[in-house]
C-alpha angles and dihedrals in degrees: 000000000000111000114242120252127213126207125194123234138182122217138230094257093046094261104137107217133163136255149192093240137276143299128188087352090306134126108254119202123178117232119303094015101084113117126253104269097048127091133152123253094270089057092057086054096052088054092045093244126129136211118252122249102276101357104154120219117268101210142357128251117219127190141146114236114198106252101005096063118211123015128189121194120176129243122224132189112252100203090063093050118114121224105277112255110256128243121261128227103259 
């Protein structure tokens, strides 16, 4: 079993953290690692927030799904999201 290697990174706010690596020139962090600040598309939902128009991913999430094998979720900054739309009437 290949032993697992940290990189550092340093964040956009100047914290320094750790991660598993990167992929298309991104940070990638397994599942449960990811620093605060940080959440995939469905957790800004959940906290009716929205991603801005052309606001690219922070970070990758990696994680192995029984089954499905390798799935891969991005990461995007919170404090850049934008108040989710309401909804209208109809």
């Amino acid at each position: 079993m290949p032993r697992t290697v940290l990189h550092d990174v340093q964040l956009w706010d100047g914290r320094w953290t750790w991660c598993y690596g990167f992929r298309d020139g991104l940070p990638v962090w397994r599942w449960g690692t990811a620093p605060a600040g940080l959440v995939t598309k469905s957790q800004l939902w959940e906290q009716r927030l929205r991603r801005r128009r052309g606001q690219d991913p922070s970070g990758l999430l990696v994680w192995r799904k029984r089954g499905c094998g390798e799935q891969v979720a991005e990461l995007f900054r919170i404090d850049l999201a934008l108040p989710a739309r309401r909804m209208s009437a109809r």
